[in-house]
N, CA, C and O atoms as a Maestro MAE file, in Angstrom:
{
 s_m_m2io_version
 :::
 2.0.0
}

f_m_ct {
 s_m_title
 :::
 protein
 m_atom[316] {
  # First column is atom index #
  i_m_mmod_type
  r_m_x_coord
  r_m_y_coord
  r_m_z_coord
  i_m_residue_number
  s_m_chain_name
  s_m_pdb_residue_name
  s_m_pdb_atom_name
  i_m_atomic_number
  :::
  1 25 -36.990 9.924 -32.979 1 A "UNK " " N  " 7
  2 3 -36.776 8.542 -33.352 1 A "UNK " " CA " 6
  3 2 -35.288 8.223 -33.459 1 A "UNK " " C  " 6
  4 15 -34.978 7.041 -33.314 1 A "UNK " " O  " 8
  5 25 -34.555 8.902 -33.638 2 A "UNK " " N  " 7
  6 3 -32.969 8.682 -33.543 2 A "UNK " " CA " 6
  7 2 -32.715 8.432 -32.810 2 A "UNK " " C  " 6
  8 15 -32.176 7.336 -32.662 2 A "UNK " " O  " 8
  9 25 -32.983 9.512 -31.551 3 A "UNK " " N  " 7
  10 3 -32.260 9.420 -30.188 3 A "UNK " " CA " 6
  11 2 -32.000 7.817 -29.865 3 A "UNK " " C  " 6
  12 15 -30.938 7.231 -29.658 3 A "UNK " " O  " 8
  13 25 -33.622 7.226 -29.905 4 A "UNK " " N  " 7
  14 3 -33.768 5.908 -29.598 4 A "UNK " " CA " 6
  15 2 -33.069 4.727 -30.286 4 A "UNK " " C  " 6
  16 15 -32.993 3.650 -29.694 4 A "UNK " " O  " 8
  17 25 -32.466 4.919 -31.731 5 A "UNK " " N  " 7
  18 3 -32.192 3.993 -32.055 5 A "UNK " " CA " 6
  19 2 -30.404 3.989 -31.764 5 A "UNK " " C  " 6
  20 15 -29.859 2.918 -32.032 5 A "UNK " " O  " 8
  21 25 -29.711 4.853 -31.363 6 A "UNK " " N  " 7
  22 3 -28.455 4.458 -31.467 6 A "UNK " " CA " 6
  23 2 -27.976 4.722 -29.756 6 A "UNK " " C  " 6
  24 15 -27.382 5.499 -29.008 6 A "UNK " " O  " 8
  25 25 -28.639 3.600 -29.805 7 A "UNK " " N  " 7
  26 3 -28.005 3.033 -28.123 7 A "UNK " " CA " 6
  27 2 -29.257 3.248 -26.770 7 A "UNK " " C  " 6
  28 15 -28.948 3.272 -25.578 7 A "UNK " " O  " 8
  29 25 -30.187 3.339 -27.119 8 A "UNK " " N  " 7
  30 3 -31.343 2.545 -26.198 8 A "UNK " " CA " 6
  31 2 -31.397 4.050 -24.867 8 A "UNK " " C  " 6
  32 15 -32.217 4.118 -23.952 8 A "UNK " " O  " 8
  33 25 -30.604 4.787 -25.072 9 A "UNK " " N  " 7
  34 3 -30.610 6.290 -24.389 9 A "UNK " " CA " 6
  35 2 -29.933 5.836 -22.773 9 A "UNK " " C  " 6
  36 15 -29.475 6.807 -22.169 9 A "UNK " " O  " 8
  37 25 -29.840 4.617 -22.108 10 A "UNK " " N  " 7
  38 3 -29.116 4.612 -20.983 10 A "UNK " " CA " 6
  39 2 -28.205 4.032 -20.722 10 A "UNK " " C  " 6
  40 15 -28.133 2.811 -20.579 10 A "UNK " " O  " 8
  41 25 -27.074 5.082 -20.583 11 A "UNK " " N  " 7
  42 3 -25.785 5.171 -20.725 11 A "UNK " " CA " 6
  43 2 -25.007 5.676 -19.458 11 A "UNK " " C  " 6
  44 15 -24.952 6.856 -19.110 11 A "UNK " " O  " 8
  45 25 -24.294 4.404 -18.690 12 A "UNK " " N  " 7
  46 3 -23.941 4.503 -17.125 12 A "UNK " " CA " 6
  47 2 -22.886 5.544 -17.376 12 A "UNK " " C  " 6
  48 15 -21.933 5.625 -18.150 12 A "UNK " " O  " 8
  49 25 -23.555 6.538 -16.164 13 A "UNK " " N  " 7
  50 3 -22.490 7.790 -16.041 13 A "UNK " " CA " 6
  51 2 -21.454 7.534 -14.779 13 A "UNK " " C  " 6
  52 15 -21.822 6.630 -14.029 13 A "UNK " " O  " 8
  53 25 -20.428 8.076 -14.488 14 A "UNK " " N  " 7
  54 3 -19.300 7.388 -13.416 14 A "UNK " " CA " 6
  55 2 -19.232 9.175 -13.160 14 A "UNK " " C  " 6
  56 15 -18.985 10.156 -13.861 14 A "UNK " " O  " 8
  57 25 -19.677 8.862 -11.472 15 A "UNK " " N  " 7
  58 3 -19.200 10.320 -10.686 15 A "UNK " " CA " 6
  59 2 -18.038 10.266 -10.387 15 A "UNK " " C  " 6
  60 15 -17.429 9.274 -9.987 15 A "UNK " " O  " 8
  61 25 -17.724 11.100 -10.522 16 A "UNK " " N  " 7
  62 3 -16.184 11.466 -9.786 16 A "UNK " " CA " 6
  63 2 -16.317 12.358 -8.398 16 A "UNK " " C  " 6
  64 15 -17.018 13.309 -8.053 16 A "UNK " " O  " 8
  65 25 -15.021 11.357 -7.626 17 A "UNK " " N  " 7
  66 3 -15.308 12.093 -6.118 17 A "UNK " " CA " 6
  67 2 -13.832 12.114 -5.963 17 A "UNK " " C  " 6
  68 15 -13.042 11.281 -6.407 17 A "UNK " " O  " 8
  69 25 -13.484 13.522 -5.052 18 A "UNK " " N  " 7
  70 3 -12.321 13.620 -4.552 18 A "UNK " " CA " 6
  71 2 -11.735 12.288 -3.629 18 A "UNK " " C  " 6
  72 15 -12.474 11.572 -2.954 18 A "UNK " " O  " 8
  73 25 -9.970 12.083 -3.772 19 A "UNK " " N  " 7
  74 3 -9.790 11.018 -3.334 19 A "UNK " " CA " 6
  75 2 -10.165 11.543 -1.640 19 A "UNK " " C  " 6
  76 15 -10.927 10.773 -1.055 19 A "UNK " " O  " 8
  77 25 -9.763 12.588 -0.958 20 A "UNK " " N  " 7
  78 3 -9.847 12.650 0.192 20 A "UNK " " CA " 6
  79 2 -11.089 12.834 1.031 20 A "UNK " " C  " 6
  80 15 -11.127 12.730 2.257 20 A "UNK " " O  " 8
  81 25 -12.498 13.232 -0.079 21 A "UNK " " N  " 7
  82 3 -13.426 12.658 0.304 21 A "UNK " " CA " 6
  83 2 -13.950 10.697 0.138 21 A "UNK " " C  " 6
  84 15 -14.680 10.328 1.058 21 A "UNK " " O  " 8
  85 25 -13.754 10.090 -0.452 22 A "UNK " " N  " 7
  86 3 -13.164 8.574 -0.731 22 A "UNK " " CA " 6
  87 2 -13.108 8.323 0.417 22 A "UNK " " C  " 6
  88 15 -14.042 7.698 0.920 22 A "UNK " " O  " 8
  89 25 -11.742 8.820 1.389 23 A "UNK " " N  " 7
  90 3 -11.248 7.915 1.971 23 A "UNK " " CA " 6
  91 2 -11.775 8.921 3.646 23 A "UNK " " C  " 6
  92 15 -11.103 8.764 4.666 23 A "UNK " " O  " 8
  93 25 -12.613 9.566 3.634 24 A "UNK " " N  " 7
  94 3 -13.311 9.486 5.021 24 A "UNK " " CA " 6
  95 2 -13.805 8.314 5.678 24 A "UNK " " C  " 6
  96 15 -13.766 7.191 5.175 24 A "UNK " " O  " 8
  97 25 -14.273 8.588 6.818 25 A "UNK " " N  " 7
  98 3 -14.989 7.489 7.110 25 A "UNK " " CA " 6
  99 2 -16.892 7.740 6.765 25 A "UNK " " C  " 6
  100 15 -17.561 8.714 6.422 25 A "UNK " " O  " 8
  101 25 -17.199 6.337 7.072 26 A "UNK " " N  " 7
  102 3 -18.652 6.664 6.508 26 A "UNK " " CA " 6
  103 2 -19.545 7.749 7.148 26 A "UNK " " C  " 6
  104 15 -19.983 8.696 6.495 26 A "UNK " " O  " 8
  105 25 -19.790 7.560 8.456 27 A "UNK " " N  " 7
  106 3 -20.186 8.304 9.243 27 A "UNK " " CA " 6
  107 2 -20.229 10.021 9.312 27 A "UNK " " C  " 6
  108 15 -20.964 10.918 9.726 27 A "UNK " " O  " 8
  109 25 -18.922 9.836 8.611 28 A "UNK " " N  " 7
  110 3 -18.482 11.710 7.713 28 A "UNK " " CA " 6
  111 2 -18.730 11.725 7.000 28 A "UNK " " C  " 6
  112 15 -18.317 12.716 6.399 28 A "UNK " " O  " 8
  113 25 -19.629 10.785 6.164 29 A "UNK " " N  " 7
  114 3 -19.795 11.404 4.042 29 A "UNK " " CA " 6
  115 2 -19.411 10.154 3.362 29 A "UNK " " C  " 6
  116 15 -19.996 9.452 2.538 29 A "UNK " " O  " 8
  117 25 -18.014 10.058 4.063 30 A "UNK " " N  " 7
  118 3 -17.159 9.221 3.043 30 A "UNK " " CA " 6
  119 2 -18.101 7.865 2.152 30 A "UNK " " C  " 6
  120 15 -19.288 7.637 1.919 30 A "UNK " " O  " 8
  121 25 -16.726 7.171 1.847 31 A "UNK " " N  " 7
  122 3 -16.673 5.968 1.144 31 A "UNK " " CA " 6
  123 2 -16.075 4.794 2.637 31 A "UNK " " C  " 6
  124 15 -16.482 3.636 2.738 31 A "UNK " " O  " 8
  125 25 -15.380 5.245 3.337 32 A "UNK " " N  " 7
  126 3 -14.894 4.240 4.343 32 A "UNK " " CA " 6
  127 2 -13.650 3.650 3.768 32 A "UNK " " C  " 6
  128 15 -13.192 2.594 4.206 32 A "UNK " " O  " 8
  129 25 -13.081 4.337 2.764 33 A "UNK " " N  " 7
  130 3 -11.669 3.603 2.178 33 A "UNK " " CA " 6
  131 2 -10.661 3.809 2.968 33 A "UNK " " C  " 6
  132 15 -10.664 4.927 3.482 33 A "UNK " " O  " 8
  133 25 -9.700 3.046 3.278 34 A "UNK " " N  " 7
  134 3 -8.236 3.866 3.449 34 A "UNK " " CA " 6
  135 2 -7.392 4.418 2.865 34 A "UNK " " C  " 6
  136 15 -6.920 3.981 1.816 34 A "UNK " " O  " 8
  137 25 -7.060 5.400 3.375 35 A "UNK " " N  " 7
  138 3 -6.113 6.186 2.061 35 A "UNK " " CA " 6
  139 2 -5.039 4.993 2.095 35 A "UNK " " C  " 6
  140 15 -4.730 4.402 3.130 35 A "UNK " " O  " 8
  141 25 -4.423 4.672 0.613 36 A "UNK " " N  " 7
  142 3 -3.598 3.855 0.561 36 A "UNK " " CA " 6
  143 2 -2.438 4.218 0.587 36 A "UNK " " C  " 6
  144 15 -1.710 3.314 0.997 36 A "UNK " " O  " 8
  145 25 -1.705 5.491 0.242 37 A "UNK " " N  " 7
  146 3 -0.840 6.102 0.588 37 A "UNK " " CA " 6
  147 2 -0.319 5.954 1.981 37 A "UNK " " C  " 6
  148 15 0.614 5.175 2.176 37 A "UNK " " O  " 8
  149 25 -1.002 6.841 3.267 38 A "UNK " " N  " 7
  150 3 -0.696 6.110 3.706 38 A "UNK " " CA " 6
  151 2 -0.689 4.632 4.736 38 A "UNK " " C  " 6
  152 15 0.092 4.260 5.612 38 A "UNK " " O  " 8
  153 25 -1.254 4.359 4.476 39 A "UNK " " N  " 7
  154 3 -1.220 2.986 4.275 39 A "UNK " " CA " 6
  155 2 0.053 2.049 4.141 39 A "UNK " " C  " 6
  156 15 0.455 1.052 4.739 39 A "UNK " " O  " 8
  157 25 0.437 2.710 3.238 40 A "UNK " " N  " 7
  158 3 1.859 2.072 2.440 40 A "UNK " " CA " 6
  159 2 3.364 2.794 3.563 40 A "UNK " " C  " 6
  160 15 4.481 2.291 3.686 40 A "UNK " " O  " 8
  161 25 2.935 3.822 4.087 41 A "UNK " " N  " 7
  162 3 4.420 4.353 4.477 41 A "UNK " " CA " 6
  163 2 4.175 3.813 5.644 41 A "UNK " " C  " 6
  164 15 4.978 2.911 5.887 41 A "UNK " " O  " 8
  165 25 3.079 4.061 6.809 42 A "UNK " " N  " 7
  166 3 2.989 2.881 7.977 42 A "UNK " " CA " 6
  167 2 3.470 1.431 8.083 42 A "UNK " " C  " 6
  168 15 4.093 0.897 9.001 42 A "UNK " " O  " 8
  169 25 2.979 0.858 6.780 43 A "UNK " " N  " 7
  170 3 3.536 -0.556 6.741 43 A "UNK " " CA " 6
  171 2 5.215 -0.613 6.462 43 A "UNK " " C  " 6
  172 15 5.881 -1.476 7.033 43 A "UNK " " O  " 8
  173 25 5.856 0.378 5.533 44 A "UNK " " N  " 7
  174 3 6.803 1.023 5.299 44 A "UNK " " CA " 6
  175 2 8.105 1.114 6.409 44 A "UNK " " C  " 6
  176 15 9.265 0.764 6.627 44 A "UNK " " O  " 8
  177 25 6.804 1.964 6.981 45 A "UNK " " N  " 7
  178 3 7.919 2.446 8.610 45 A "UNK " " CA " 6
  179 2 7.993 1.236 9.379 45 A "UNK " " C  " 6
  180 15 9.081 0.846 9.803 45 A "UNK " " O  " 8
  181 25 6.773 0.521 9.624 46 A "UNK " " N  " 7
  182 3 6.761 -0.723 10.385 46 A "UNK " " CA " 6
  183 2 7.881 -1.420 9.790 46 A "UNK " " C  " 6
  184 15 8.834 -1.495 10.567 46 A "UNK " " O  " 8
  185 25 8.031 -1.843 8.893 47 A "UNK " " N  " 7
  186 3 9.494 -2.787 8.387 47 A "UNK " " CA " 6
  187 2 10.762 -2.385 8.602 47 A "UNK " " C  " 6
  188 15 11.730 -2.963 9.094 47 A "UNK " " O  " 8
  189 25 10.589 -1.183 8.105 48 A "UNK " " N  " 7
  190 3 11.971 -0.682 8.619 48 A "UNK " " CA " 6
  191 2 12.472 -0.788 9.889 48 A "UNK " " C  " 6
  192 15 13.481 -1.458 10.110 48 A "UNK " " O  " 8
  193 25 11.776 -0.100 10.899 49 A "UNK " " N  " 7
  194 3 11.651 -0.660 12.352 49 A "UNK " " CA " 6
  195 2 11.970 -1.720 12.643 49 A "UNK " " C  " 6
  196 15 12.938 -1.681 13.401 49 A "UNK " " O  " 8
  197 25 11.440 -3.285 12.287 50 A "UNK " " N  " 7
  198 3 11.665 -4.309 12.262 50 A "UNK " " CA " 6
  199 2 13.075 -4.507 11.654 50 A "UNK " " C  " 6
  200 15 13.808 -5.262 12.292 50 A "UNK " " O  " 8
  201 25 13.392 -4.156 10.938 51 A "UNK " " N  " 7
  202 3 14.748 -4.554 10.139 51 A "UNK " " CA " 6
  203 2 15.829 -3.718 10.749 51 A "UNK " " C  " 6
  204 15 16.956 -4.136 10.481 51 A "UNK " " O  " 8
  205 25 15.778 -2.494 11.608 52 A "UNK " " N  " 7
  206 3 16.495 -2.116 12.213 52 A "UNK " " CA " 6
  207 2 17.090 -3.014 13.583 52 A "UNK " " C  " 6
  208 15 18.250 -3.320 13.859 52 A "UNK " " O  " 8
  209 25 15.654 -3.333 14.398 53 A "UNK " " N  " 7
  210 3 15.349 -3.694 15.848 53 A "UNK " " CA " 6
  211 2 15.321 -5.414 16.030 53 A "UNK " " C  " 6
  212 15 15.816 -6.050 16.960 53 A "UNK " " O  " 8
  213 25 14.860 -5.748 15.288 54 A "UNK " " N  " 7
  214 3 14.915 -7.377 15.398 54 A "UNK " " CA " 6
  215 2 15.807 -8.319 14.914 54 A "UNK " " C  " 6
  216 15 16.195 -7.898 13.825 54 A "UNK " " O  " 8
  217 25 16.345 -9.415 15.180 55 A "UNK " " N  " 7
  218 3 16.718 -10.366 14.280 55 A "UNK " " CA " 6
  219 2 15.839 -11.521 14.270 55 A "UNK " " C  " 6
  220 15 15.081 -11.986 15.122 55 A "UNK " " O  " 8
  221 25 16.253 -11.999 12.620 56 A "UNK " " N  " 7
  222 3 15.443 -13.026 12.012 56 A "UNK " " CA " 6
  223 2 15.708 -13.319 10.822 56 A "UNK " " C  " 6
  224 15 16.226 -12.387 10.206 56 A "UNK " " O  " 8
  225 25 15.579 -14.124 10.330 57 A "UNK " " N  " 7
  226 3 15.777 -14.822 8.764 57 A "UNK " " CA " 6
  227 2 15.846 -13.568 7.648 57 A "UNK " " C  " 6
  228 15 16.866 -13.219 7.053 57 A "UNK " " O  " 8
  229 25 14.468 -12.959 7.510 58 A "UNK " " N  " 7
  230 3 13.966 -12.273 6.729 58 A "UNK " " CA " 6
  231 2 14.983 -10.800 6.674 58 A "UNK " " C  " 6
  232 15 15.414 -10.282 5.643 58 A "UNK " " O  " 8
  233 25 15.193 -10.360 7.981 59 A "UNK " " N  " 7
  234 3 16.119 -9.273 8.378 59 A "UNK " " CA " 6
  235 2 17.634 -9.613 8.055 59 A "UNK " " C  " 6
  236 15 18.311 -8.608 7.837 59 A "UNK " " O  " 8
  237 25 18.281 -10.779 7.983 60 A "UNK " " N  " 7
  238 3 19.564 -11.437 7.419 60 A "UNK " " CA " 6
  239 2 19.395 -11.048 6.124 60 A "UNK " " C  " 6
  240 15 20.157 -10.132 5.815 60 A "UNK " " O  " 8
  241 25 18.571 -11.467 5.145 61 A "UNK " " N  " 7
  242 3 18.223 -11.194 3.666 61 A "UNK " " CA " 6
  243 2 18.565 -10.070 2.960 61 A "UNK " " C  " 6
  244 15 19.337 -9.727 2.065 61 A "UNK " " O  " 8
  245 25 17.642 -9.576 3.742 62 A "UNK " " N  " 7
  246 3 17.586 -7.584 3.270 62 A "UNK " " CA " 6
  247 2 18.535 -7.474 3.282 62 A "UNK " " C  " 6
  248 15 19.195 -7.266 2.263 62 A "UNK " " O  " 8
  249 25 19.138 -7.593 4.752 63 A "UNK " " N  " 7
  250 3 20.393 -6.805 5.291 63 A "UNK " " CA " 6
  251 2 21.616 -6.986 3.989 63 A "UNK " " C  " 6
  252 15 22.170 -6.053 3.407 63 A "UNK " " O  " 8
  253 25 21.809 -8.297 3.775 64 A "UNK " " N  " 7
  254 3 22.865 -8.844 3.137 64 A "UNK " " CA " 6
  255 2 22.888 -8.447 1.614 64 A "UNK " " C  " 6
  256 15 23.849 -8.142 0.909 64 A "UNK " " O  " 8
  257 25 21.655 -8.533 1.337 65 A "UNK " " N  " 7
  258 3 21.234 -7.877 -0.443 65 A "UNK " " CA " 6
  259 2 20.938 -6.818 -0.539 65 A "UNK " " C  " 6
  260 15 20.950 -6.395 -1.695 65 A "UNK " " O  " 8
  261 25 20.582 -5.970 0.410 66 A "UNK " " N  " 7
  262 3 20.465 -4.437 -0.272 66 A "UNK " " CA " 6
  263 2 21.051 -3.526 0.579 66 A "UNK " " C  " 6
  264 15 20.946 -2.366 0.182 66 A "UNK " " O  " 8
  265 25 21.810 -3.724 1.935 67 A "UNK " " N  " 7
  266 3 22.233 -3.201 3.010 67 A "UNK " " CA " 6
  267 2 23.733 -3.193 2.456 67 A "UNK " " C  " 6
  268 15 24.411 -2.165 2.465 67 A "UNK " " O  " 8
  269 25 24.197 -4.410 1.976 68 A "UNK " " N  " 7
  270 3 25.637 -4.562 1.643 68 A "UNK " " CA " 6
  271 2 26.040 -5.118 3.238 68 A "UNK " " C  " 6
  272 15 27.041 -4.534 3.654 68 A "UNK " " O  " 8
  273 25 25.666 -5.777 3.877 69 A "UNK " " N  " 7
  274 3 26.214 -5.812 5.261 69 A "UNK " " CA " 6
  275 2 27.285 -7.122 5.643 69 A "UNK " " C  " 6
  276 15 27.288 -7.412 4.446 69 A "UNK " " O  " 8
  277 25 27.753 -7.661 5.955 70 A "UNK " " N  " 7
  278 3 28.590 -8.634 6.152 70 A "UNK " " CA " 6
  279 2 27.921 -9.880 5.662 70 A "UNK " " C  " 6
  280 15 26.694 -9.825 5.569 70 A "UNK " " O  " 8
  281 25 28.549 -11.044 5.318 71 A "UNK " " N  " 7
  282 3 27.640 -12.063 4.870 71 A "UNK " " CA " 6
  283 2 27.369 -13.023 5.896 71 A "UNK " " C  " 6
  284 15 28.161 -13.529 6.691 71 A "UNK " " O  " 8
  285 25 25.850 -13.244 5.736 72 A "UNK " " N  " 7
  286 3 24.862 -13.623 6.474 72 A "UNK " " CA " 6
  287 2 25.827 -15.312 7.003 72 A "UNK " " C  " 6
  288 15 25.061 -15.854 7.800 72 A "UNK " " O  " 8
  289 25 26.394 -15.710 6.930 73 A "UNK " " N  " 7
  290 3 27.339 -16.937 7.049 73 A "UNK " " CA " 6
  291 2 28.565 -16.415 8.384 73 A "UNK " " C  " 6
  292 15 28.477 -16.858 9.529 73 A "UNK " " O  " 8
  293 25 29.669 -15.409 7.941 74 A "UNK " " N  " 7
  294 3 30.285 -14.844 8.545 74 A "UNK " " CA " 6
  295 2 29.611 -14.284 10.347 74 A "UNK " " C  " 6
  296 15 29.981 -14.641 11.465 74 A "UNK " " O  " 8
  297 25 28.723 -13.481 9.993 75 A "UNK " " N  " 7
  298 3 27.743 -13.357 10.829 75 A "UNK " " CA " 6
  299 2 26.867 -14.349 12.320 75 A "UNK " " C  " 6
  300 15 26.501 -13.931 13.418 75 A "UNK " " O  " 8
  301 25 26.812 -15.301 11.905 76 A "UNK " " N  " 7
  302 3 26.285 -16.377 12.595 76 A "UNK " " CA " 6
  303 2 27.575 -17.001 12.906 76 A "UNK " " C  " 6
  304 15 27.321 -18.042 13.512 76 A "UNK " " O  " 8
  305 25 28.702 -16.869 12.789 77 A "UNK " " N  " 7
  306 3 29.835 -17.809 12.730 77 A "UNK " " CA " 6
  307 2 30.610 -16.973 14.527 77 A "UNK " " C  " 6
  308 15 31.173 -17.416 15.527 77 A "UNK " " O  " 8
  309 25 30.091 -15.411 13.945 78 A "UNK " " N  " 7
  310 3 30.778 -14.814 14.894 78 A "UNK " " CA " 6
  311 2 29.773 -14.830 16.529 78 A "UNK " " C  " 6
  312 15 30.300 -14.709 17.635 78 A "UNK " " O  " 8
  313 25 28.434 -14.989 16.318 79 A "UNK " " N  " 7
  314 3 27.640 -15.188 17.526 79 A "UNK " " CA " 6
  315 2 28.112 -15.929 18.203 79 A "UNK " " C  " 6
  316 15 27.575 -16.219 19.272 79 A "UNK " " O  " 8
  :::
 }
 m_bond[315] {
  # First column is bond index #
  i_m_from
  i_m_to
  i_m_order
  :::
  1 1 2 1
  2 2 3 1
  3 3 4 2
  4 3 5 1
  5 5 6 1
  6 6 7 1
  7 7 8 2
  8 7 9 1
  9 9 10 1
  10 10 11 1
  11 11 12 2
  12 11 13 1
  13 13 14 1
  14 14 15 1
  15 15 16 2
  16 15 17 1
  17 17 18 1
  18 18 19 1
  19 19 20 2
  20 19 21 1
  21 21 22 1
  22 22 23 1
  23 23 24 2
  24 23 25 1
  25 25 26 1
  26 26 27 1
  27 27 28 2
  28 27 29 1
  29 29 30 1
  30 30 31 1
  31 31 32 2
  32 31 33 1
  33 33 34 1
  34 34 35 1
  35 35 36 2
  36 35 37 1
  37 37 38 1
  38 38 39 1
  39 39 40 2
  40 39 41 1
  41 41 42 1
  42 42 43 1
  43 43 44 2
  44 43 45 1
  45 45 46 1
  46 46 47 1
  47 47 48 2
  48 47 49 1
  49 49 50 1
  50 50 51 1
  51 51 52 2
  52 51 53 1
  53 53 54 1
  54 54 55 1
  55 55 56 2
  56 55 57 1
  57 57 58 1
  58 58 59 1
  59 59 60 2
  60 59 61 1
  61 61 62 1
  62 62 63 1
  63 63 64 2
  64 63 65 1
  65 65 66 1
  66 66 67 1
  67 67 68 2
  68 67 69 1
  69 69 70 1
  70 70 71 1
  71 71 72 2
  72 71 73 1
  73 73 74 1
  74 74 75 1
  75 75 76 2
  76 75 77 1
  77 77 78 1
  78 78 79 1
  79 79 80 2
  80 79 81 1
  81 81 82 1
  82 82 83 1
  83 83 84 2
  84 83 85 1
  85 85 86 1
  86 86 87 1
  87 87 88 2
  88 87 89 1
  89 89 90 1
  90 90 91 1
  91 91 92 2
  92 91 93 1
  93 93 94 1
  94 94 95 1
  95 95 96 2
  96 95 97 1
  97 97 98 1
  98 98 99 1
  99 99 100 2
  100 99 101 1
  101 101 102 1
  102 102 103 1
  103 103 104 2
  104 103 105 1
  105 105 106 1
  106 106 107 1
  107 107 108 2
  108 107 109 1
  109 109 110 1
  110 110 111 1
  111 111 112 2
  112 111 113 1
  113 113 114 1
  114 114 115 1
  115 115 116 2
  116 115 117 1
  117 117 118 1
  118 118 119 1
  119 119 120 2
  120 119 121 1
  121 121 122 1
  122 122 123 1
  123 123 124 2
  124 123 125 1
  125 125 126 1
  126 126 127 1
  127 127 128 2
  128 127 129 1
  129 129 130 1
  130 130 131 1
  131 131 132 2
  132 131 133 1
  133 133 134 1
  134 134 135 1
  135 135 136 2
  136 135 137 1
  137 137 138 1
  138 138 139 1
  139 139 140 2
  140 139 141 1
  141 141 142 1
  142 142 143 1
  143 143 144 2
  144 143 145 1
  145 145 146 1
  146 146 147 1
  147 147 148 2
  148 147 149 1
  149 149 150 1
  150 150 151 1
  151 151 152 2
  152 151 153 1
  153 153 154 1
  154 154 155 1
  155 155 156 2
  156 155 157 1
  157 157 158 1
  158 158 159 1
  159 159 160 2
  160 159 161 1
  161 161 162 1
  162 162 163 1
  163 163 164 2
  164 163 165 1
  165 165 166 1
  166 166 167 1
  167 167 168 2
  168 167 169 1
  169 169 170 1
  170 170 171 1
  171 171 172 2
  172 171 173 1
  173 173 174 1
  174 174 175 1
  175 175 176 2
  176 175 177 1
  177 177 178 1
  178 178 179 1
  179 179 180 2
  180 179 181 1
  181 181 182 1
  182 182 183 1
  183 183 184 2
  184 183 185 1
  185 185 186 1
  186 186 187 1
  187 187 188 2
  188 187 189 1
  189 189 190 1
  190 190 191 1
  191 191 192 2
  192 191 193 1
  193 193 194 1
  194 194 195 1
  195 195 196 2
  196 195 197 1
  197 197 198 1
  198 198 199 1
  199 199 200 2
  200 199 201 1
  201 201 202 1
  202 202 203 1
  203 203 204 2
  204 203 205 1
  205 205 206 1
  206 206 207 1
  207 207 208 2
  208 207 209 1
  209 209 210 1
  210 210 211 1
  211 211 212 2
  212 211 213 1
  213 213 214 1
  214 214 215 1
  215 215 216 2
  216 215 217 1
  217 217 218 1
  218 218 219 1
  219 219 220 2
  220 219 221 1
  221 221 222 1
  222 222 223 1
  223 223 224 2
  224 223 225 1
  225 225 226 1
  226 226 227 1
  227 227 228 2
  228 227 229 1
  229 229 230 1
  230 230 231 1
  231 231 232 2
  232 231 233 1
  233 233 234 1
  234 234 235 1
  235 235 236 2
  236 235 237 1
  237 237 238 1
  238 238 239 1
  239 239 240 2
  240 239 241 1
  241 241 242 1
  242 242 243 1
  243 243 244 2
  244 243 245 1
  245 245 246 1
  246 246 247 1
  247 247 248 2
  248 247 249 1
  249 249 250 1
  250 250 251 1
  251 251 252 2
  252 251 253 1
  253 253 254 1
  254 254 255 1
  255 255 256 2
  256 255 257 1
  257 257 258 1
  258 258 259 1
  259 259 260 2
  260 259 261 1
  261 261 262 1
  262 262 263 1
  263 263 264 2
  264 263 265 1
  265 265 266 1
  266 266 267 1
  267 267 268 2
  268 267 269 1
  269 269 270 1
  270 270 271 1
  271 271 272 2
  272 271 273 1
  273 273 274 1
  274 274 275 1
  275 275 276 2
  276 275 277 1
  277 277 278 1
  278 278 279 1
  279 279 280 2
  280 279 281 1
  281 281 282 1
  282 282 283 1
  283 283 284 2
  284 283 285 1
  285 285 286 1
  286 286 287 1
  287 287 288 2
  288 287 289 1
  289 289 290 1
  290 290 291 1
  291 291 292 2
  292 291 293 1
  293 293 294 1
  294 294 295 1
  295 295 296 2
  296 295 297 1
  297 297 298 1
  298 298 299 1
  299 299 300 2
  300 299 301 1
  301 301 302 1
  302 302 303 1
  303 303 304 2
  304 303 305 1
  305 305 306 1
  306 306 307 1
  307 307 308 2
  308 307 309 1
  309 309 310 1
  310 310 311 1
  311 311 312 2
  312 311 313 1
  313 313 314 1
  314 314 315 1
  315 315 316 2
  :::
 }
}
C-alpha cells in the first residue's frame, strides 16, 4: 500500500545513448542527428573560405574589426 501512495509508481525513465550512436543515420541504428560538432567546423571552414576568397560587405566587416586590416573607406578609395 505505500508503494502506491507516494507517486502513482510511473515514473518516466530517460535512456541514455552514446552521442555517436545519436548521430548515425537511421538505417544504421541511429537517431538520424547530425553530429553538431561537426557541423559547426564545416560551416566554420566554409566562412573562412569565403572571407579569404570573396569580396563583399560582410567580408569588409570582419576584415576591418577583427582582421585589423586597412579601413574599409581607405580601401574602396584605392579600387
Amino acid at each position: 500500500m505505500e508503494g502506491n501512495f507516494s507517486g502513482g509508481g510511473t515514473k518516466k525513465k530517460y535512456h541514455l545513448l552514446k552521442w555517436t550512436k545519436i548521430c548515425k543515420h537511421k538505417k544504421k541504428g541511429g537517431l538520424g542527428i547530425k553530429d553538431l560538432r561537426k557541423m559547426n567546423v564545416s560551416l566554420l571552414c566554409k566562412w573562412w573560405w569565403k572571407l579569404d576568397n570573396e569580396k563583399g560587405l560582410w567580408q569588409d566587416i570582419v576584415q576591418y574589426k577583427y582582421l585589423r586590416k586597412k579601413h574599409m573607406y581607405y580601401e574602396t578609395q584605392a579600387e
